[in-house]
ZAGUDREN-634388 format. One record per residue (C-alpha): residue in three letters; x, y, z. Coordinates in steps of 0.05 Angstrom, whole numbers, padded with zeros to 5 digits, always signed. Layout:
<pts>
ALAXYZ...
</pts>
This chain:
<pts>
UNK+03719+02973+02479UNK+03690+02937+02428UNK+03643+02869+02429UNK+03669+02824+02371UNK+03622+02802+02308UNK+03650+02766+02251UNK+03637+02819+02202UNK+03642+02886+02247UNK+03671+02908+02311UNK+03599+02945+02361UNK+03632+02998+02403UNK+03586+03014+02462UNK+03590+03082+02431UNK+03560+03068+02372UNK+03500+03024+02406UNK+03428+03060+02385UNK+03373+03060+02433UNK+03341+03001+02405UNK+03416+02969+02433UNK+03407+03001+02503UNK+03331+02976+02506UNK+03364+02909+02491UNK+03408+02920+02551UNK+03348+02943+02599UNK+03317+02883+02575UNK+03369+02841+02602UNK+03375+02879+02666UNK+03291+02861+02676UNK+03307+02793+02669UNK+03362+02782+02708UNK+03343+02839+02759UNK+03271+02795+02778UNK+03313+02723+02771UNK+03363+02756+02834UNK+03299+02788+02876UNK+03269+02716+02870UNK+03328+02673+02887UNK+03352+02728+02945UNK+03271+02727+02979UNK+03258+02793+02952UNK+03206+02781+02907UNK+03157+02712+02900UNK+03155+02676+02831UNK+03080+02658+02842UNK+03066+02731+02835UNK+03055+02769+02774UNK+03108+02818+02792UNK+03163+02769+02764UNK+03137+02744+02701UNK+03112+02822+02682UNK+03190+02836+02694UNK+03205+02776+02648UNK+03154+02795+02602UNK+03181+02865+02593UNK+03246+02847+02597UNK+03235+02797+02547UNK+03197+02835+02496UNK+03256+02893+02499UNK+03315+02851+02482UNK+03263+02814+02421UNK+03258+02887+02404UNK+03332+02899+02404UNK+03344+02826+02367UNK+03300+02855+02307UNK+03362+02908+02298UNK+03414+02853+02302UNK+03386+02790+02295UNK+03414+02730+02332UNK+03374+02655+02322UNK+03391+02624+02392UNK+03383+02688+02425UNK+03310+02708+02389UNK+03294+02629+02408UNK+03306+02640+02485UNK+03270+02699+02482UNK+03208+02682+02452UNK+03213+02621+02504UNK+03216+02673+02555UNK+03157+02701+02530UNK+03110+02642+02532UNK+03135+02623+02599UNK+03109+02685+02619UNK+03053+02697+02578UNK+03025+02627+02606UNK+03043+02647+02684UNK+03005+02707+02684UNK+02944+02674+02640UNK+02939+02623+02698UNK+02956+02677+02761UNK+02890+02714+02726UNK+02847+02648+02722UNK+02864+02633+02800UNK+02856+02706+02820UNK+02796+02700+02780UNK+02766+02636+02813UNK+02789+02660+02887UNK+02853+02624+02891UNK+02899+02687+02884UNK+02968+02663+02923
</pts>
């Protein structure tokens, strides 16, 4: 099974673990967008931007192997998002206004 390119043909079997750290990275991020939007997990919390963060930060990783413009962009997006979440959760928690 093979996942086309224009100039080669990636067969899972030949992904490296930078690849798979892609692929855990995209699990993170979709994993904490599901526990949000089923209840499981509040957005307001640091859990789910540290999940995006991570998440985030593995497929950048993986995007150094095989670099991809749109993809890199939405990631680094996904970074500052978070990055900026958690800076304010800390300032809140910080002044006494921890949700």
């Amino acid at each position: 099974m093979g996942i086309g390119n224009d100039d080669e043909d990636v067969v899972l079997s030949d992904m490296t673990l930078i690849d798979w750290l892609g692929v855990l990275g995209s699990i993170l991020i979709a994993g904490a967008y599901l526990a949000v939007t089923r209840g499981w997990m509040d957005a307001a919390r640091p859990a789910f931007n540290l999940l995006n963060l991570g998440g985030a930060a593995l497929v950048l990783l993986s995007l150094w192997h095989r670099p991809n413009a749109g993809a890199i962009l939405i990631e680094v997006l996904w970074v500052c998002i978070a990055v900026a979440a958690l800076v304010r959760w800390a300032m809140r928690r910080r002044a006494g206004n921890s949700p």
